[in-house]
C-alpha positions in Angstrom: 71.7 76.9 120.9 75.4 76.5 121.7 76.4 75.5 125.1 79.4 76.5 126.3 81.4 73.1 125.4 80.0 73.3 122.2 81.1 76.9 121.8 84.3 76.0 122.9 84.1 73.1 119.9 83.4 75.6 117.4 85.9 78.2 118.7 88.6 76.1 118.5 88.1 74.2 115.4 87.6 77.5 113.5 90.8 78.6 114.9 92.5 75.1 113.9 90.8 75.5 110.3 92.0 79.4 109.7 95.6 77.5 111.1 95.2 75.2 108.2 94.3 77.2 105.9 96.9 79.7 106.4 99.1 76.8 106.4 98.5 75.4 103.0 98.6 78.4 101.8 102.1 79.8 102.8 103.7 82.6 100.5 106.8 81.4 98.7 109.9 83.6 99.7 111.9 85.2 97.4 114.9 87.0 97.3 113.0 90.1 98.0 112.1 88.8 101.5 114.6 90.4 103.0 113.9 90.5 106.3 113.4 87.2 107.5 114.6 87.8 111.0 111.9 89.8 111.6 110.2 87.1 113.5 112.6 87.6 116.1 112.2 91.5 116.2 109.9 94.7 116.8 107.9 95.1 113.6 108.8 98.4 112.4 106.1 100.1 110.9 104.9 103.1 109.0 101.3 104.7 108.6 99.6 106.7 105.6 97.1 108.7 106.9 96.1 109.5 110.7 92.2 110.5 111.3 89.4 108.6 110.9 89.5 104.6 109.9 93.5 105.6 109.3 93.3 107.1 113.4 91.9 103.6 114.3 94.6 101.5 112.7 97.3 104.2 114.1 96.4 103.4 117.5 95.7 99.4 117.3 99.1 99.3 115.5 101.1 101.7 117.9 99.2 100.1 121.3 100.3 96.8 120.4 103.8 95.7 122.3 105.3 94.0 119.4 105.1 96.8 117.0 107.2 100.0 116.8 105.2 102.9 114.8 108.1 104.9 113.3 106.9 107.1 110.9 103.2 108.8 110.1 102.5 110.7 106.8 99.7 112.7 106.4 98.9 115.6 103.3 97.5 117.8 106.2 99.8 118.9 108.6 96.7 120.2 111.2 96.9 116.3 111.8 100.2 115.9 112.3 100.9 116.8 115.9 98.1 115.3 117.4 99.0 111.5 115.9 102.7 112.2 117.1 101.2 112.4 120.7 99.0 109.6 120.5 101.3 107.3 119.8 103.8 108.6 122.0 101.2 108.3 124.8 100.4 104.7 123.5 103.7 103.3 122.9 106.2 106.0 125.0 107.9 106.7 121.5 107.1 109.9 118.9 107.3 108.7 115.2 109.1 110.9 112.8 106.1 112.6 110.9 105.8 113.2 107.1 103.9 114.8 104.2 104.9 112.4 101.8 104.0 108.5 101.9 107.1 107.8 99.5 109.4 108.4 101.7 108.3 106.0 104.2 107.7 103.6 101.0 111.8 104.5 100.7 112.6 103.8 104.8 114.5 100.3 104.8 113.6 100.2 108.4 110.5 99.9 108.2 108.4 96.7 107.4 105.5 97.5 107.2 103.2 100.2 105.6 99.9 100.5 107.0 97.1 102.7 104.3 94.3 104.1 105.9 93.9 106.3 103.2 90.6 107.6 100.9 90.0 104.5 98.5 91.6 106.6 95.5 94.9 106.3 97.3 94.7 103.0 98.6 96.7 101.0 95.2 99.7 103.2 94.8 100.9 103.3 98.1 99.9 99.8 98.2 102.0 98.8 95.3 105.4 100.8 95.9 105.4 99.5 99.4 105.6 95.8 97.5 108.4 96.5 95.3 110.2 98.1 98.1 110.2 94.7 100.4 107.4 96.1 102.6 104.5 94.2 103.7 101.2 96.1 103.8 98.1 96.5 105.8 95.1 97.9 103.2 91.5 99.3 103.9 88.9 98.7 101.8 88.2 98.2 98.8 91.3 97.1 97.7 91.5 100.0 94.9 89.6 102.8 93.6 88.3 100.4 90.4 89.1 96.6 89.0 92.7 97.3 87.4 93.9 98.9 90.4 92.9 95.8 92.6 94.8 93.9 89.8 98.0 95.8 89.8 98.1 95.6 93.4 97.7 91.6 93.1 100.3 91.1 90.7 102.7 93.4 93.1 101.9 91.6 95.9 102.4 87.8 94.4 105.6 89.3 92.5 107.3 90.5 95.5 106.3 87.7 97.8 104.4 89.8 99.9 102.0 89.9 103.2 98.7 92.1 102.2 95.7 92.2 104.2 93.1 94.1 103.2 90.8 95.3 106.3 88.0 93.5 106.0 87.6 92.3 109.7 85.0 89.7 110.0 87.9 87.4 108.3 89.4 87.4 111.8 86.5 87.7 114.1 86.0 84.5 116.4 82.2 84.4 115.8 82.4 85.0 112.0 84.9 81.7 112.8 82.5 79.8 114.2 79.3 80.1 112.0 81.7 79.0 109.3 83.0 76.0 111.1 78.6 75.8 111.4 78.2 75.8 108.2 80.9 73.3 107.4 78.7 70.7 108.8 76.4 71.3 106.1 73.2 70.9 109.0 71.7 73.8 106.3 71.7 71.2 103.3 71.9 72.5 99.9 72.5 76.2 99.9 71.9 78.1 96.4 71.0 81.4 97.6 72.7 84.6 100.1 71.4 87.9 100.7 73.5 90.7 102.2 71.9 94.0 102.9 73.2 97.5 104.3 70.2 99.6 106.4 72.6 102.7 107.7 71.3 106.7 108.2 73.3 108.8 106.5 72.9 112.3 106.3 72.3 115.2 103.5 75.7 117.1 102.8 74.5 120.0 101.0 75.6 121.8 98.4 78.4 124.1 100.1 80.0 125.9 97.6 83.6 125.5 96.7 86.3 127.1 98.8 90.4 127.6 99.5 91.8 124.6 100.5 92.8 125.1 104.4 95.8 126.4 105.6 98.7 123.3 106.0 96.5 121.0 103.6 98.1 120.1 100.1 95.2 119.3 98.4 97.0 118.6 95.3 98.5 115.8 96.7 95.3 115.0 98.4 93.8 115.1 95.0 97.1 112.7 93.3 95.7 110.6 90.6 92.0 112.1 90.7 91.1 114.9 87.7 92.2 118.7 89.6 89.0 120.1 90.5 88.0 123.5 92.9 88.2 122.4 96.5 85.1 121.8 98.5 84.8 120.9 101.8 82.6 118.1 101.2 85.1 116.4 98.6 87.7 116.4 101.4 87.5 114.6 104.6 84.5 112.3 105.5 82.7 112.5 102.7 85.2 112.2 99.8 83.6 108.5 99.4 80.3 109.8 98.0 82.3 110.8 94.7 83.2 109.5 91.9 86.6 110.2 91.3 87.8 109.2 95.2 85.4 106.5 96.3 83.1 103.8 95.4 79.7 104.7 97.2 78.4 102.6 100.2 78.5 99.6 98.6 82.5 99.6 98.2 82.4 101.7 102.0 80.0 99.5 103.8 78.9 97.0 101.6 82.4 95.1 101.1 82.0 93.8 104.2 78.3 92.2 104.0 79.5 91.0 100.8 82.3 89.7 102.5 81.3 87.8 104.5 77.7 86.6 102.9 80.2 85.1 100.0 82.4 83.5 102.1 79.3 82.0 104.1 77.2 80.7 100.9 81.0 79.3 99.3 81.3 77.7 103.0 77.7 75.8 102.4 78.3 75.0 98.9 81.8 73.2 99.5 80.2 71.5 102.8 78.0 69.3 99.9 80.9 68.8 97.1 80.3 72.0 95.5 83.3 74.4 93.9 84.3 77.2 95.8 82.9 80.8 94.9 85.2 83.0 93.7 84.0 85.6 90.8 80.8 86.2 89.8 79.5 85.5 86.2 76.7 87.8 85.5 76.2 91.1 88.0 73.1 93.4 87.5 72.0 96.6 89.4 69.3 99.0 89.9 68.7 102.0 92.1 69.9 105.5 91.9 70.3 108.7 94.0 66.4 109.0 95.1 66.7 110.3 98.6 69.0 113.4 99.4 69.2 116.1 97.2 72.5 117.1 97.5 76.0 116.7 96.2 76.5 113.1 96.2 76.6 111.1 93.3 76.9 107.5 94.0 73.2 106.0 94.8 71.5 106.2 98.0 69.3 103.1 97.3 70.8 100.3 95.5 70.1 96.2 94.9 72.5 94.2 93.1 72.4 90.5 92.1 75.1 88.7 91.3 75.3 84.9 90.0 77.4 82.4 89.5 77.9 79.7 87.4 78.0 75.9 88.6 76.1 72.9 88.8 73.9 74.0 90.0 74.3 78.2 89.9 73.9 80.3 92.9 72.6 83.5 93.5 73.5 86.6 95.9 71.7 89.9 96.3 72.7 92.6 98.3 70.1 95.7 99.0 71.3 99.0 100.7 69.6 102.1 101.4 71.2 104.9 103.5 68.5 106.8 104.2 67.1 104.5 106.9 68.1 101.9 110.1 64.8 99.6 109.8 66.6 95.9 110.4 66.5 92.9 108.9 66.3 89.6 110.5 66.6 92.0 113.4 69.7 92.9 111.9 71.0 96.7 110.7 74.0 95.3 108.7 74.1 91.7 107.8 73.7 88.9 105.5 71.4 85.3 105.6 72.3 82.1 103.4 69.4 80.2 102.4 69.3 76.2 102.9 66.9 73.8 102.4 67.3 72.4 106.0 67.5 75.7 107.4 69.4 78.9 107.3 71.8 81.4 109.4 71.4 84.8 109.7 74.8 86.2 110.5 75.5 90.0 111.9 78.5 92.4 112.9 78.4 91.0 116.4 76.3 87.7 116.7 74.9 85.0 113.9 71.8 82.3 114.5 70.8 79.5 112.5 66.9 78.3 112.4 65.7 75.4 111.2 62.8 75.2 108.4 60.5 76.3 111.1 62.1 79.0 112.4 63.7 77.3 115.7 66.8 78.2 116.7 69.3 75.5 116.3 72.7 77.6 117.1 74.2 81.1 117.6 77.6 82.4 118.9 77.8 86.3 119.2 81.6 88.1 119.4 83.9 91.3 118.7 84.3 92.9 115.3 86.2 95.7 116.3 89.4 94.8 114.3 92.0 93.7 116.7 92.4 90.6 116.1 92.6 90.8 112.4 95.9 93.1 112.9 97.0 90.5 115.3 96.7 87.8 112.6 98.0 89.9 109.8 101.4 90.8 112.3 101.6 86.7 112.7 101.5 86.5 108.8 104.3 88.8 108.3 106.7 86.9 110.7 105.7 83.2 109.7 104.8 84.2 106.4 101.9 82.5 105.8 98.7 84.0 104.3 96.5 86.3 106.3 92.9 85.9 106.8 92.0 88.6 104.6 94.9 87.9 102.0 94.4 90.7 99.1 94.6 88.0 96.4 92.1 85.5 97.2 89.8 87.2 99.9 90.1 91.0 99.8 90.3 91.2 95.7 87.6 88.9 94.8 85.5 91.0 97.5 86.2 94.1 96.1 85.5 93.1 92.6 82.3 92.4 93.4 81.5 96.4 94.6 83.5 97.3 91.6 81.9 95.5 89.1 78.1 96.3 90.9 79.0 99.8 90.5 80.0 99.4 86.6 76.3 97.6 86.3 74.5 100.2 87.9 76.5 103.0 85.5 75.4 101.0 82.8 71.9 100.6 83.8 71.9 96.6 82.5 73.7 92.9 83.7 77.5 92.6 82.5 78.9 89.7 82.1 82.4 89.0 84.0 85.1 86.7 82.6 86.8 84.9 85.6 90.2 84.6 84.2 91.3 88.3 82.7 88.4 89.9 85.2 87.4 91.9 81.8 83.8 92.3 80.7 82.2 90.0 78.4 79.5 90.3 75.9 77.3 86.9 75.9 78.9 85.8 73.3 82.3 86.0 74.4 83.8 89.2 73.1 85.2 92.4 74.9 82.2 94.4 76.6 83.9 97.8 75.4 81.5 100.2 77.3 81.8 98.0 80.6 85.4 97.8 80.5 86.1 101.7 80.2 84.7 101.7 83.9 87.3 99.3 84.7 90.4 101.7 85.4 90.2 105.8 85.6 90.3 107.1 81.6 93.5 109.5 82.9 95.6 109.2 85.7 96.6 112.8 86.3 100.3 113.1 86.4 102.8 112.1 88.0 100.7 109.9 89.6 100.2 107.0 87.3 99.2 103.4 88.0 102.8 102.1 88.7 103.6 99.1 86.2 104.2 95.2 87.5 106.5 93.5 85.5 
């Protein structure tokens, strides 16, 4: 168990490592950097949605006394007044408030744009705000499927811009500290993770479909999705469970045990001269939607195993069912990397290691509630470095896993995934054609295509 020196240790040599890594990783400015002083100034920023995980972000940005929120947009205009006064109240100041995103995409004040947005809406927003000089703050998944999170990528390193996808634990002190654990390699050779997802959810009917409500433009709501009837449970709150706006639990929920169970087996593996893990090679899935009869359509009981290929390989599972909250490792939410001198057992708010007899050897318990990943992501856009959760080497590769789990479970059978052009690959090489449809949307309905990078 950690003392409180040795906590301290830990603590601060994660901190020093995330320093270093940030460090060697600095984003190259370029001529579209063009606000450079900002270091000096108020971050001006702007906000895409205002309820839910978008009201959380709303009010960590606007409480903050470095940041100036300026400007909210939001398709329902119910919403509207009620973020005006919350971040008056927070900050002393009412942000102009708009329907339309663009047009705080087209704002040269601002310097930031912060989505909160349904996933289906998280890339274009995300990728106009990088070729108009903006740095961006992203929820999670980083895209509604694989070529969106690639777009988005090649924006981002084309622009020279700050993205952070939302994927907390990146900047949560004990997540910190059981990697700095795990660089000491005390757990030996590590070939093995498991994440897992144990959350109730709840039956959402079958309403039937309705009007849209008065001061909602579900058209816009809908952008680049197919134009179906509304219904009240393909709006708000439950959009996720559908196909053509979300990606299930394991792309709500799951990106973050993926998260942070990858980053922790990659931690291991490089503590004893291994490569890094970055993209999986083969990804197979089985489950289905066996517990609620009702709309949903993405599974409610899933496993997925993905492997990777090394000297030797390694293996991660994740497992989620949303009918229940029976824990693992005492754990709801969670993942475990497997040693053969131990292993750690690592959860939203606390993680222990255990020798091979089950002993405790050392734990460290903290906050996940986001705050200081918003922090760390407003000290990337004035230094300029790379944030914790940087959407080209953390928060894509993340993603891709609950993309590509998905296009396995459509498929009912293992796909093979080629690192370099993140296409599909029979095993002998050539294009998987019916696991690359799933990569992108077959239509984006107009106007709202994919914007282009080039």
């Amino acid at each position: 168990m950690f003392s409180s020196q040795n906590r301290r240790q830990f603590l601060s040599g994660a901190v020093a490592a995330a320093g270093a890594v940030a460090a060697a990783g600095a984003v190259p400015t370029t001529a579209a950097v063009a606000r450079q002083s900002v270091a000096s100034e108020r971050i001006q920023v702007g906000c895409v949605g205002v309820e839910g995980r978008a009201g959380f972000l709303l009010e960590a940005f606007a409480g903050r006394g470095d940041v100036d929120v300026v400007a909210v947009a939001d398709i329902d205009s119910r919403k509207l007044p009620g973020a005006i006064e919350r971040v008056r109240r927070l900050s002393g100041r009412a942000p102009r408030a708009e329907k339309d995103f663009r047009k705080l995409v087209d704002d040269r004040s601002i310097d930031v744009l912060v989505v909160g947005t349904p996933d289906h809406w998280h890339a274009i927003p995300t990728i106009l705000a990088c070729q108009n000089g903006k740095d961006v703050y992203v929820e999670k998944p980083d895209g509604h499927n694989i070529v969106e999170g690639q777009r988005m990528v090649q924006a981002m390193r084309k622009h020279g811009r700050i993205v952070q996808m939302g994927i907390q634990a990146r900047s949560g002190t004990h997540f910190l500290s059981a990697i700095e654990f795990l660089r000491t390699g005390k757990l030996g050779t590590c070939l093995a993770a498991k994440a897992w997802e144990s959350s109730m959810q709840g039956n959402i009917g079958r309403p039937e479909d309705s009007k849209p409500p008065e001061g909602v433009d579900y058209d816009f709501w809908l952008g680049p999705a197919p134009l179906r009837p509304f219904n009240v449970r393909r709006f708000q709150g439950t959009w996720r469970w559908f196909f053509d706006y979300g990606t299930g639990d394991l792309g709500n929920d799951g990106v973050h045990r993926l998260d942070y169970a990858r980053w922790a087996l990659s931690t291991a593996i490089e503590a004893r001269g291994g490569a890094p893990l970055n993209f999986p090679s083969r990804i197979s899935a089985s489950g289905g939607k066996w517990y609620f009869d009702d709309m949903q359509e993405w599974p409610d009981t899933l496993q997925v195993t993905y492997e990777y290929a090394g000297t030797p390989g390694s293996l991660l599972t994740y497992e989620m069912r949303v009918w229940n909250a029976y824990r693992m490792y005492e754990e709801s939410e969670g993942a475990i990397v497997y040693g053969d001198q131990g292993y750690i057992v690592i959860g939203n708010r606390r993680w222990r290691a255990f020798d091979p007899k089950d002993q405790l050897i050392a734990e460290d318990s903290g906050n996940n509630d986001g705050t200081t990943h918003i922090a760390n992501f407003l000290d990337c856009v004035r230094d300029r470095h790379k944030p914790n959760a940087d959407l080209e080497t953390v928060g894509h590769p993340s993603s891709m896993m609950c993309h590509a789990g998905n296009v396995a479970w459509r498929l009912g059978r293992t796909v093979r995934l080629d690192p370099q052009s993140e296409a599909f690959i029979t095993e002998n090489g050539a294009p998987d054609a019916e696991a690359n449809h799933w990569r992108s949307r077959p239509e984006y309905r107009r106007p709202w295509l994919l914007p282009e990078v080039v």
